[in-house]
C-alpha positions in Angstrom: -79.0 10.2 179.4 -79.1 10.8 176.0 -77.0 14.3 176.6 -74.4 12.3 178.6 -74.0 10.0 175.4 -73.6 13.2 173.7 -71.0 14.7 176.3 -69.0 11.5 176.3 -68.9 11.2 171.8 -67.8 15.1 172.1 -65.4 13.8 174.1 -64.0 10.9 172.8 -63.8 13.2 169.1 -61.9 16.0 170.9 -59.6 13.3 172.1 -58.9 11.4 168.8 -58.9 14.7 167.1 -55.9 16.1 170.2 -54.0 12.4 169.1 -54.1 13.1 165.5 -52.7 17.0 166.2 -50.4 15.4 168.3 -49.3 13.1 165.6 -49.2 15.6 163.0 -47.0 18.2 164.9 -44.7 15.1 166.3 -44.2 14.9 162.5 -43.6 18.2 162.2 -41.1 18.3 164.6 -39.2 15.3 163.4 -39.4 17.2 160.0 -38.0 20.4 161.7 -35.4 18.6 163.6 -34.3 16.7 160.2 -34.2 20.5 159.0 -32.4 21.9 161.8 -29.6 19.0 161.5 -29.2 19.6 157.8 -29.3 23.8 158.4 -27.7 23.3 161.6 -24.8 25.1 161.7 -26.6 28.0 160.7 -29.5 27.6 162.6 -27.7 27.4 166.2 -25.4 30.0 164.9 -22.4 27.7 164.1 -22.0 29.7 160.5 -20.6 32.8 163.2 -18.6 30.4 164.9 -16.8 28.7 162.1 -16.0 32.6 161.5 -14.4 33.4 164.8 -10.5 33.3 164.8 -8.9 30.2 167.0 -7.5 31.2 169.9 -3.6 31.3 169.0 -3.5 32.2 165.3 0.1 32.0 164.5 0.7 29.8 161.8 3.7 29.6 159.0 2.9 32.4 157.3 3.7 34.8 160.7 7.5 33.8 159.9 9.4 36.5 158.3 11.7 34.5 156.6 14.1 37.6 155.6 17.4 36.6 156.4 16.8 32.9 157.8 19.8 30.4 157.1 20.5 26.7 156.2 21.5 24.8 158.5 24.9 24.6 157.8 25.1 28.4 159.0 27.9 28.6 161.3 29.4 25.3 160.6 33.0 27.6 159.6 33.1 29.5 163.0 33.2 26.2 165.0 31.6 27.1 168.0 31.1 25.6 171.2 27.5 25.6 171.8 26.9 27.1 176.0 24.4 26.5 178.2 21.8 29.5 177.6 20.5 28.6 180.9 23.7 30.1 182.1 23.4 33.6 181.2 22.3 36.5 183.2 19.1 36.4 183.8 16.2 39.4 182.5 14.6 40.6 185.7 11.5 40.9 183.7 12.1 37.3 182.2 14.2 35.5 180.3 18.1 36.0 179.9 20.3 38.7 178.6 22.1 37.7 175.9 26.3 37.7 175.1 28.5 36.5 171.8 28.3 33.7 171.0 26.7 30.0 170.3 24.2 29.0 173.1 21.5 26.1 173.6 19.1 24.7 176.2 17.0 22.0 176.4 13.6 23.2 177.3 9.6 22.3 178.2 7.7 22.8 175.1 3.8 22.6 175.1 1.9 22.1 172.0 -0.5 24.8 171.2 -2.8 23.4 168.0 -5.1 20.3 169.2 -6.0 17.6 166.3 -2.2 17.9 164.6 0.4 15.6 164.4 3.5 15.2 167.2 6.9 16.7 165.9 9.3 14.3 163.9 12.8 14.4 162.9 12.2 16.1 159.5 10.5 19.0 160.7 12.0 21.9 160.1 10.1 24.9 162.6 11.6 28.6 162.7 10.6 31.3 165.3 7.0 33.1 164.9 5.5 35.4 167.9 2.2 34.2 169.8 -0.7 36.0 168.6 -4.5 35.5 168.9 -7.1 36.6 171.1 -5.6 34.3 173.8 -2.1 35.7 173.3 -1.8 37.2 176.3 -3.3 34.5 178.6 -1.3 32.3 177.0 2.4 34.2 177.3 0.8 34.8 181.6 0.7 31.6 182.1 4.0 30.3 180.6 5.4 33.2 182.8 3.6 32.1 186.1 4.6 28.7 185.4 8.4 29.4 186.2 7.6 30.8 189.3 5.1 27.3 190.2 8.0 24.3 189.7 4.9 22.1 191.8 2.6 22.2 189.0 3.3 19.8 186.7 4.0 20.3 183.1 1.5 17.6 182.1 -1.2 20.1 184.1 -0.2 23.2 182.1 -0.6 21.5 178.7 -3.9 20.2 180.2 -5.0 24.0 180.6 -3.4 25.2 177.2 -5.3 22.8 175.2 -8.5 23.8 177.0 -8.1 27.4 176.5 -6.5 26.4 172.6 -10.4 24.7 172.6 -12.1 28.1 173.5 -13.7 25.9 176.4 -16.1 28.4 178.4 -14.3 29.1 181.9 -18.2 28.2 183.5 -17.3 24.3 182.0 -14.1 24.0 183.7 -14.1 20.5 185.8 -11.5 18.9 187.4 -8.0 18.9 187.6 -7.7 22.0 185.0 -9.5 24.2 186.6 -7.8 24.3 189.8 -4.6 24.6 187.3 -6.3 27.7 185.8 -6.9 29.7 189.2 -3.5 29.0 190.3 -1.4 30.1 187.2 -4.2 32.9 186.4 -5.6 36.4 188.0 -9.4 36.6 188.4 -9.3 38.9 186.1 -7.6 36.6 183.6 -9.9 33.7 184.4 -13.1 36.1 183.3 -11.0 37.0 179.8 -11.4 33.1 179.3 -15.0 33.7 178.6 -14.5 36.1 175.6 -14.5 33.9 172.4 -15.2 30.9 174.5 -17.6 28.1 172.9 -20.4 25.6 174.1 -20.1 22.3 173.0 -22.0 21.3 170.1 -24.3 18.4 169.3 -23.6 15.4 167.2 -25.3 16.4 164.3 -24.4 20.1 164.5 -21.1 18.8 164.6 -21.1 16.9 161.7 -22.9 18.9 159.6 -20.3 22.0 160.4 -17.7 19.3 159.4 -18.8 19.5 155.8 -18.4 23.2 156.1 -14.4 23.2 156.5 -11.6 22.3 154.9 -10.2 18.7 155.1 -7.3 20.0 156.9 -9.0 22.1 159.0 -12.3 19.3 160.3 -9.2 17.6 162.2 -8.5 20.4 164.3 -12.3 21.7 165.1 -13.2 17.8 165.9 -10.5 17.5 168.2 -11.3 21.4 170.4 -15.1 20.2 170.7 -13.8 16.6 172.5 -11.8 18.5 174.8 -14.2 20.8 175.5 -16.5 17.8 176.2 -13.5 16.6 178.3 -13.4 19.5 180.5 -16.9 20.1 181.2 -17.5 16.5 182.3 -15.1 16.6 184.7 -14.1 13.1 184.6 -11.0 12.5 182.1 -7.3 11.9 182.4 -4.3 13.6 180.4 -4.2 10.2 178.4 -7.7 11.2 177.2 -7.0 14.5 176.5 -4.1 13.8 174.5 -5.6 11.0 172.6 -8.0 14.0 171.0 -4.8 16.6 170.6 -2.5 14.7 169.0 -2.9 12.6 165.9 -1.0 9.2 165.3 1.4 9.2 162.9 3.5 12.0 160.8 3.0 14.9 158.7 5.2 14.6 155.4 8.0 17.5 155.7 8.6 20.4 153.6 11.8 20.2 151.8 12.6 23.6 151.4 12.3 24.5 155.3 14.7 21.7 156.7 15.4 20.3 160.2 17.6 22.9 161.7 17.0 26.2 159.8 17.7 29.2 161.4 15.2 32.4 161.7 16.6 35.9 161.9 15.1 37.2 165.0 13.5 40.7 164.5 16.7 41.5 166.9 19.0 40.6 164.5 20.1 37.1 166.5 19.5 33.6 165.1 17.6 31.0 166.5 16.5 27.2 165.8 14.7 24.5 167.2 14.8 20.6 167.5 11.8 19.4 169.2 11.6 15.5 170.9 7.9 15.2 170.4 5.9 18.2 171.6 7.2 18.7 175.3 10.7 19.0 175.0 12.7 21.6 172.3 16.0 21.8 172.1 16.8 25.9 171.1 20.1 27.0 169.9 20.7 30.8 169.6 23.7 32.4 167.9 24.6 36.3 168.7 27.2 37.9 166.0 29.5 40.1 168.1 28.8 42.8 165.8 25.3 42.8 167.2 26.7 44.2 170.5 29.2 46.3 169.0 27.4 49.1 170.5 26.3 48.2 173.7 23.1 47.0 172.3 20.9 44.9 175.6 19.2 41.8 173.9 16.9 39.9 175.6 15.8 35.8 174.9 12.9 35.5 176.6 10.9 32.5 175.3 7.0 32.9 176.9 6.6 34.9 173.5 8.2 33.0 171.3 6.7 30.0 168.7 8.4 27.5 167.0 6.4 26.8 164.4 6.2 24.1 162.1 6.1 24.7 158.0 3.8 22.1 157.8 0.6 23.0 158.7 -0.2 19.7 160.0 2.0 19.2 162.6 2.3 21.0 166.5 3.1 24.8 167.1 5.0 24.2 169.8 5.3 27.6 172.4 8.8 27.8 174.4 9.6 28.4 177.9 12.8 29.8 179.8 12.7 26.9 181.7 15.5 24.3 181.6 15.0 20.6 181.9 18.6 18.5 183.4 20.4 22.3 183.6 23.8 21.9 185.2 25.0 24.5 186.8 27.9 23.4 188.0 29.0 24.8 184.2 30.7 27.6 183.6 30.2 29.9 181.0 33.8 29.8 178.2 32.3 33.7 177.4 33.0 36.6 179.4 29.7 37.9 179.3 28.9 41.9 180.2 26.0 42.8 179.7 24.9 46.4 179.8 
């Protein structure tokens, strides 16, 4: 009897002594989850990620403004401004180009998340696509023109996922099935490389601090939609609602509304954009350019306009037409080589 009491007192220590580890290591962990919040970016290796480059890199600073041109360029030549849509077409893409003054009204998708929407004081000029996504990015505005079915509103859907570095593994939904349509297999693996998770709460706001004000916009914005896809339950109205910010982005007075770039071709070209899905592109060949039977082609899938101010939409162009008439006919005899 007395060696039961014994067994059962052993016992009842062991257990009050397992309750007060318990409590002391619950403690502990609270402390080290404290710890991990407030070293958590470099802790869960977000420090590496903040030093990864986005997706599409082009920004302002890709514009060789050598040569660009107010926008009162041309104004003495008084030209007719022709449908572009109306030249040869590139059977590689995009159309061959003649003398002359041309424009087309075209689908536009936004390629920075977290940014404000174009406005009327914006002045963008031409910069190439670049980034690790480049090429992905340029495939699928190509594959696009060859799929009228899928909607525009789905391709800027999937451009804003792959802008996010979302993981191909947390594609849900709509977007992926926009993905394997408009991609290879092999394409759809390349959407791994450079790809993120999405991050906690905490992580999250702790990497925050980490960035520049005008940079905490942007990464806020790619882990939402990233949250988005993987959930698999979200509109475009909610995807948007993270991409694009309310309200406008002061313009830059020295790059106006309507500047021209000198393409490294030796052509000018400029934008007017009506929010971030529809640009209006005007391009303006000098007949000295073809003097010598010189082939240019415009083939937009590459091409940026890109804002000066850093806080509004890169907007990446398209050869495809929105209300083309082609009943038209072109005022230009055109011959290309």
């Amino acid at each position: 009897m007395k060696n039961t009491k014994s067994l059962c007192l052993g016992l009842l220590f062991i257990v009050a002594g397992l309750n007060n580890v318990n409590a002391q290591f619950g403690g502990l962990k609270d402390k080290l989850l404290k710890v991990g919040t407030a070293q958590g970016a470099k802790a869960l290796g977000v420090d590496k990620f903040l030093k990864q480059p986005a997706a599409i890199t082009t920004s302002f600073e890709d514009v060789n403004r050598e040569g660009e041109k107010m926008p009162d360029f041309i104004t003495s030549l008084k030209l007719k401004a022709q449908p572009l849509y109306l030249l040869p077409k590139n059977p590689e893409g995009g159309f061959v180009l003649c003398e002359g003054l041309y424009e087309m009204t075209n689908k536009s998708y936004c390629l920075k998340a977290g940014t404000f929407a174009p406005s009327k004081g914006d002045g963008y000029m031409f910069a190439p696509v670049l980034g690790p996504k480049e090429e992905i990015v340029v495939s699928i505005l190509k594959s696009a023109e060859k799929h009228p079915e899928v909607e525009q509103h789905d391709i800027q859907a999937l451009l804003w996922t792959i802008i996010a570095r979302t993981k191909f593994a947390d594609y849900n939904g709509q977007v992926k099935v926009t993905a394997i349509k408009l991609l290879t297999p092999k394409q759809l693996t390349q959407l791994e490389g450079g790809a993120l998770g999405i991050l906690p709460f905490d992580v999250m706001e702790k990497a925050k601090d980490q960035l520049p004000s005008g940079v905490r916009a942007v990464f806020e914005a790619e882990n939402n939609i990233r949250q988005l896809v993987a959930s698999g339950n979200y509109t475009y109205a909610d995807m948007e609602k993270y991409a694009i910010v309310a309200g406008m982005a002061p313009p830059r007075s020295d790059v106006p509304s309507g500047i021209w770039t000198k393409h490294p071709d030796g052509y000018y070209l400029r934008y007017f954009p009506s929010g971030y899905s529809i640009t209006k592109v005007q391009i303006y060949v000098p007949k000295e350019l073809l003097a010598n039977g010189t082939k240019l082609i415009y083939d937009a899938a590459g091409d940026i306009a890109c804002p000066a101010n850093t806080g509004s939409q890169r907007l990446a162009q398209t050869n495809e037409p929105l209300e083309a008439n082609y009943s038209l006919k072109l005022t230009t005899v055109c011959n290309p080589k």
